[in-house]
N, C-alpha and C positions, 0 to 999 in steps of 0.2 A: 298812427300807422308805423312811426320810425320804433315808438314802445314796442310795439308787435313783432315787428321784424328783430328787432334787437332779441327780445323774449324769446323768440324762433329758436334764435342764433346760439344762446345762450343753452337751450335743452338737447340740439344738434349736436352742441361742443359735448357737454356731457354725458349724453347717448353715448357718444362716439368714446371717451373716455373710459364710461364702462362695459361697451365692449371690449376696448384695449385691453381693460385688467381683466374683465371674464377670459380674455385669450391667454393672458399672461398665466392666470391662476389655473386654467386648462394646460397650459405648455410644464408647470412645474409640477401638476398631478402627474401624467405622462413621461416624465424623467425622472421622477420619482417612483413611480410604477417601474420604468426601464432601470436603474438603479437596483431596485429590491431585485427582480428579474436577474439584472448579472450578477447581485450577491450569493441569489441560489443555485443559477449556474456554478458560482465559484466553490459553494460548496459542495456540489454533487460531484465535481471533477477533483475536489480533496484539493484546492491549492493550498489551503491552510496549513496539514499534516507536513509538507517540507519545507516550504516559504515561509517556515518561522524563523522565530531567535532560538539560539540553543540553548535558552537560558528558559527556567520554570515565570511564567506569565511574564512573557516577553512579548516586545511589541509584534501584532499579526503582521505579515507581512514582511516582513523585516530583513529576512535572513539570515544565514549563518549556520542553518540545521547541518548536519554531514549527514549526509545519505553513503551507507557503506555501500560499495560497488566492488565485485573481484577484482577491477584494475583500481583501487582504492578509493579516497577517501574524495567525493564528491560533496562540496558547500552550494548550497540552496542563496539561489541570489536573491537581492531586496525586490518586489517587484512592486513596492509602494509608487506612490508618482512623485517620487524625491524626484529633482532634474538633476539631482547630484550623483546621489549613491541607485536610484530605484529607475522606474518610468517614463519618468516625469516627460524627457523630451519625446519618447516615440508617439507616432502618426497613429491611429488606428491600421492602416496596412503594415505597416512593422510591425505592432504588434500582434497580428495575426500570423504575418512571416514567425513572429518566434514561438508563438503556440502553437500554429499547425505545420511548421517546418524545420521549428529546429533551428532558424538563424536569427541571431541578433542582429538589432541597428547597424554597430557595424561592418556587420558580415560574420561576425565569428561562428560558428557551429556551435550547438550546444550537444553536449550529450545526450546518449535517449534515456539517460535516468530522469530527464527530462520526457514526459511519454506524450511524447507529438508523434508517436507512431501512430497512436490509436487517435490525441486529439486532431488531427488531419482531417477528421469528420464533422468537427464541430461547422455547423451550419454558420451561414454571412451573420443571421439575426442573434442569434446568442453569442457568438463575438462580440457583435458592436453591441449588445445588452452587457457580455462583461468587459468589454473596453470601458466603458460608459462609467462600469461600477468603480473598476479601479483608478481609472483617471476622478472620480467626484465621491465615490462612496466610503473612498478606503482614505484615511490620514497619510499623511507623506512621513516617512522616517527618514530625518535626513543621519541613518546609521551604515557605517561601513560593516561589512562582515568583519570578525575578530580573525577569522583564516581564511584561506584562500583554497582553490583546486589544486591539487601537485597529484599527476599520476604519473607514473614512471612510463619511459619510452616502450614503444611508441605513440602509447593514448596518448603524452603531453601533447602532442603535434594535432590540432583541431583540424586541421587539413585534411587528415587521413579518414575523418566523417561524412566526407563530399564521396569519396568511393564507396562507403559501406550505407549513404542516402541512397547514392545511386541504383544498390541493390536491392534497400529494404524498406526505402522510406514511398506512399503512397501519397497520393497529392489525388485520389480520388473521392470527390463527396461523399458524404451521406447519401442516400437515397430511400424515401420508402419504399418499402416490398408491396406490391401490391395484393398479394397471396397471404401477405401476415392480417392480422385485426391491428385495431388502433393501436390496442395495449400491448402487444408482439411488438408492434414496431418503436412503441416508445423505450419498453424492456432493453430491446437491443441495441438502441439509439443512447442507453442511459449505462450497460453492458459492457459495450465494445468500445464507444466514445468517450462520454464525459467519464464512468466511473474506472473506463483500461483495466476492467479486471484483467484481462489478460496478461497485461506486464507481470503479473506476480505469479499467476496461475499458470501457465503456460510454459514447457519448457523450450529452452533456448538449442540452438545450433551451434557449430564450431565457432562463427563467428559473433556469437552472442544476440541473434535475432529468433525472433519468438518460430516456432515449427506451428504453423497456423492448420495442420492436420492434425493435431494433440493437442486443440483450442480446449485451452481449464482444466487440462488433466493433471494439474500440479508439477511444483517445478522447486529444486533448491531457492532459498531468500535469505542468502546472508546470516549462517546458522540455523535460520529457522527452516520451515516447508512448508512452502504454500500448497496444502492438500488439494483430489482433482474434488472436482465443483462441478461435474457430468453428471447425468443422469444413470448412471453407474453402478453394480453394486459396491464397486471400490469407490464410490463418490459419494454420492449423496441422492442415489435412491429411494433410500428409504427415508427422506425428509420429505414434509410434504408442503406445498407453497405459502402455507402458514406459519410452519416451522420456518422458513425461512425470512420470513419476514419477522420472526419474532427474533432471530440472529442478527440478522442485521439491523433494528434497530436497539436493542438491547445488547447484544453483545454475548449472548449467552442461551443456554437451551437446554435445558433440565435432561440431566441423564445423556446427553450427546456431545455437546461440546461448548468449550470457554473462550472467547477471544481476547489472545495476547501478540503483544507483537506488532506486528506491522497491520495487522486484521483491526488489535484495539486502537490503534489509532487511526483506523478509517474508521472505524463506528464510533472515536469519538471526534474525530473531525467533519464527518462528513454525514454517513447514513442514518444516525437519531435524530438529521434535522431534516430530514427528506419527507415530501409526505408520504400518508400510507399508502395513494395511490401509485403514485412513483417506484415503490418500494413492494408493491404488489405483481407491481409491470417485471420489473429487473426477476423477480423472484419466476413468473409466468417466464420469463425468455429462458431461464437458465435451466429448469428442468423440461425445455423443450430441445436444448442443443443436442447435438451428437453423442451420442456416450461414447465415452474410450474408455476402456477397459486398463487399469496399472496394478502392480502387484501389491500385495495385501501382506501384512508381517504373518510370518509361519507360526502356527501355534506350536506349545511343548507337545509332545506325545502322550504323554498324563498331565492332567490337571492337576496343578497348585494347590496344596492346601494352605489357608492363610496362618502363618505365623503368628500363635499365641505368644506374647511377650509380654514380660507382669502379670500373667494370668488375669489377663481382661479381655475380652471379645466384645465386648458391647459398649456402647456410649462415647466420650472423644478421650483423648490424653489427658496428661496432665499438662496445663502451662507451663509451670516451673520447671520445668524437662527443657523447653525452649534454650535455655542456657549450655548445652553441654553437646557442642560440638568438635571432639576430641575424637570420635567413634571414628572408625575405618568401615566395620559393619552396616549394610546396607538395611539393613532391618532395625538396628538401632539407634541409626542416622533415622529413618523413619518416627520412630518413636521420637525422638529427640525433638526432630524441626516438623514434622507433618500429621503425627495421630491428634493433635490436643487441636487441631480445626476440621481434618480428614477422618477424624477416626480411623481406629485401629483394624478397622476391616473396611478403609478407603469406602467406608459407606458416604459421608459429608454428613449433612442437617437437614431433617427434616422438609425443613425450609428451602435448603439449596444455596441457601448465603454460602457455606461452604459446602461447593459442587463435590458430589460421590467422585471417584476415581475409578470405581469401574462404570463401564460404558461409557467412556472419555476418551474426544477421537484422540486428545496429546497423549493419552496412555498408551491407547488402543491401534495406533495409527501406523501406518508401513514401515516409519521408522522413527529411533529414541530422539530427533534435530528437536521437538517441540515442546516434550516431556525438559529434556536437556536447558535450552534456551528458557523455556516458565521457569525452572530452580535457579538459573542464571540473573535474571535479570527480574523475575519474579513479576507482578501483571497491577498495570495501573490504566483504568481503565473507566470511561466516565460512560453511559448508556443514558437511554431514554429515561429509563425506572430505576436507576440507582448507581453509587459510584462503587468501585469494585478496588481492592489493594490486597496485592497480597505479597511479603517481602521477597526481597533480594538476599539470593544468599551468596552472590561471586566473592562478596570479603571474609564471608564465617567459614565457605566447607573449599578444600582445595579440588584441584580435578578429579583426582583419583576417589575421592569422597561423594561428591555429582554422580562420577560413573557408576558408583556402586550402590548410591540411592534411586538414580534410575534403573540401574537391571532389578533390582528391589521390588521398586512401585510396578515396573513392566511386568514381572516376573509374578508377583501376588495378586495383583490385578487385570491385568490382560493375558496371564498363561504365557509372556511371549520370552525369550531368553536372546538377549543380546548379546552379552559380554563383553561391555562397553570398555573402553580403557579410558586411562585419564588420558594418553594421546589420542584419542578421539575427541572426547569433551574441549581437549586445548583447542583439536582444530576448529573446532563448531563455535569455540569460542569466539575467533579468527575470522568466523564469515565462511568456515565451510570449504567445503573440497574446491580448490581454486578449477576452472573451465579450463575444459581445452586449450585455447586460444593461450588462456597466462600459462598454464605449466607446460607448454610447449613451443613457446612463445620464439625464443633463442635458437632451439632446434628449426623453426619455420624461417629463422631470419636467416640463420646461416644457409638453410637449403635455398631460399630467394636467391642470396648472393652468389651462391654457386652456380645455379641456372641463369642464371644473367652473364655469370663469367662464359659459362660455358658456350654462351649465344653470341657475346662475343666474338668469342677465340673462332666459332666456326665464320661467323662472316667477314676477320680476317682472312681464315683461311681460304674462303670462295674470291676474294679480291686478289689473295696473290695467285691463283690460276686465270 
């Protein structure tokens, strides 16, 4: 009997044992599940694209990016779970405080280049799915940023973001609509929330907060133009939810438009790795939004005929033309740096490897910011189906060269006549016609000051009566 009972005892123990580890092995499927969970969270809401190094395959997460802003030059913090330099020490409620409000651990405000305007939405459950990720999925960089934030007064002063919270910043949920379908609701949840298209799409107010009545009607971005993305026929009407899902995950779309800029680096940070359902949703919301109507570039009054040059019309340039930028001529700047991939009548290939130039929205588009900014910086660009390069020309052609290759390309290919200057091109270079707020900036400060004096002076003068 004492055999038996020991025997018992002994199968109990280990019964009991492996249930332990079946729970243990259940708890680490589950956190691993919740892990991947806040990785794709992390990438639907793009943290990658500025919480990097500013350096070519630098550590993810890291920081150091400069995110250009008209009151200058914003650095992307570590948000590794260094307890040093990143993370490491915040709560899960702080860290939600700094994603969906805006303040760090110790209080500081952060910028809304920071778009906890729109993540304010993010629900409790994908928080703590991407708490979860970056506290255990993400490696810690124990790396300081190589620069720091300096924006000139008054933005240096973090304080002054408690008054313009107070105006713009929202602290209310998500909600489903109960009026939308599933996929409506996920669209808008994926839209407004994690992906904030609106920060870029949307134009801004005196005070630099988005005009949520012209939601995606496009908005100046730091040189470039974030086109309207409405149901429009200045938008993207005539795309249809296909097409657009073939843009954003590819990056590209035969005969309409190329993404460079700040677009190719969400479609290579973010939307190639989304699924198609997800990416079918966002596309179903956005051609169901509001259309707003913006204005459209004026054509010539006669059509362009395309400039023969070398008496060639057909087929691409010559490469060894690529050498010879001395030209002032905007037609032989073309020939030089763009027929021998573009063809001489901005047709492209075939193929599309190299996209036509007409019916191209950076040609074709309200204004020269996109055309200008592609020959600036020129497009690197990685897609679901294929990587994309195509050079920089800010060291070969000076501005006045830019401007005249643009009115060029605009002028042969889209009918449209700008008459660009090379002080245009410099500003664009620059990040663009500074806002209200900066070029008026002094003016506001002195008129403050004087209305304060002046509130004074009168409630002296009510105390000596």
């Amino acid at each position: 009997m004492k055999i038996h009972f020991k025997f018992l005892a002994i199968v109990a123990v280990m019964a009991g044992l492996l249930a332990s580890f079946s729970l243990q092995a259940e708890d680490a499927e589950a956190n691993k599940a919740l892990i991947e969970r806040g990785k794709y969270i992390a990438i639907a809401a793009d943290c990658g694209a500025c919480h990097r190094q500013a350096v070519e395959n630098g550590v993810p997460f890291a920081g150091g990016y400069a995110i250009q802003s008209p009151m200058g030059r914003i650095i992307a913090s570590n948000i590794t779970p260094s307890q040093q330099f990143g993370m490491g020490n915040y709560s899960e409620a702080q860290f939600a405080d700094a994603v969906r409000k805006g303040v760090t651990q110790d209080g500081r405000n952060l910028y809304p280049a920071m778009p906890y305007t729109a993540y304010h939405g993010i629900t409790d459950d994908d928080i703590h799915a991407l708490y979860v990720y970056f506290m255990q999925g993400v490696k810690a960089a124990d790396i300081a940023p190589t620069a720091v934030t300096r924006l000139g007064f008054p933005f240096n002063i973090r304080q002054v973001m408690w008054g313009w919270n107070l105006l713009y910043r929202s602290e209310k949920p998500f909600e489903q609509q109960t009026n939308l379908s599933e996929q409506l609701n996920r669209g808008r949840y994926l839209v407004d929330v994690l992906g904030h298209c609106s920060t870029c799409h949307t134009p801004r107010n005196m005070l630099m907060a988005e005009k949520t009545s012209l939601n995606l009607s496009g908005s100046p971005l730091g040189g470039w133009y974030a086109p309207n993305i409405t149901p429009d026929s200045s938008g993207i009407a005539g795309w249809s939810q296909s097409d657009l899902v073939t843009y954003l995950k590819t990056g590209h779309l035969a005969g309409k438009a190329q993404a460079a800029g700040p677009m190719a680096e969400a479609v290579e940070n973010s939307f190639r790795f989304m699924t198609d359902e997800d990416l079918n949703a966002m596309a179903a919301w956005i051609k169901q939004v509001p259309a707003v109507a913006t204005p459209v570039a004026t054509k010539s009054a006669q059509p362009r005929l395309l400039t023969d040059i070398n008496n060639v019309i057909i087929g691409q340039g010559d490469p060894s033309s690529l050498a010879d930028y001395s030209q002032t001529n905007g037609a032989m700047l073309y020939e030089s740096a763009c027929a021998s991939c573009h063809g001489h009548q901005g047709q492209g290939t075939s193929d599309n490897f190299y996209p036509s130039l007409i019916n191209n929205s950076a040609v074709s588009g309200p204004g020269p910011q996109n055309l200008v900014m592609t020959i600036v910086e020129g497009i690197h660009r990685k897609g679901s189906d294929s990587d994309v390069s195509m050079p920089a020309f800010a060291q070969q052609m000076n501005n006045g060269q830019i401007a005249s290759l643009s009115n060029y390309v605009r002028s042969q290919f889209a009918n449209i006549d700008d008459r660009l200057s090379a002080e245009d091109v410099q500003t664009l270079r620059h990040g663009g016609e500074p806002p209200f707020i900066v070029r008026y900036l002094y003016w506001l400060i002195g008129a403050s000051i004087v209305i304060v004096l002046l509130i004074l002076f009168g409630l002296m003068r009510l105390r000596k009566r």
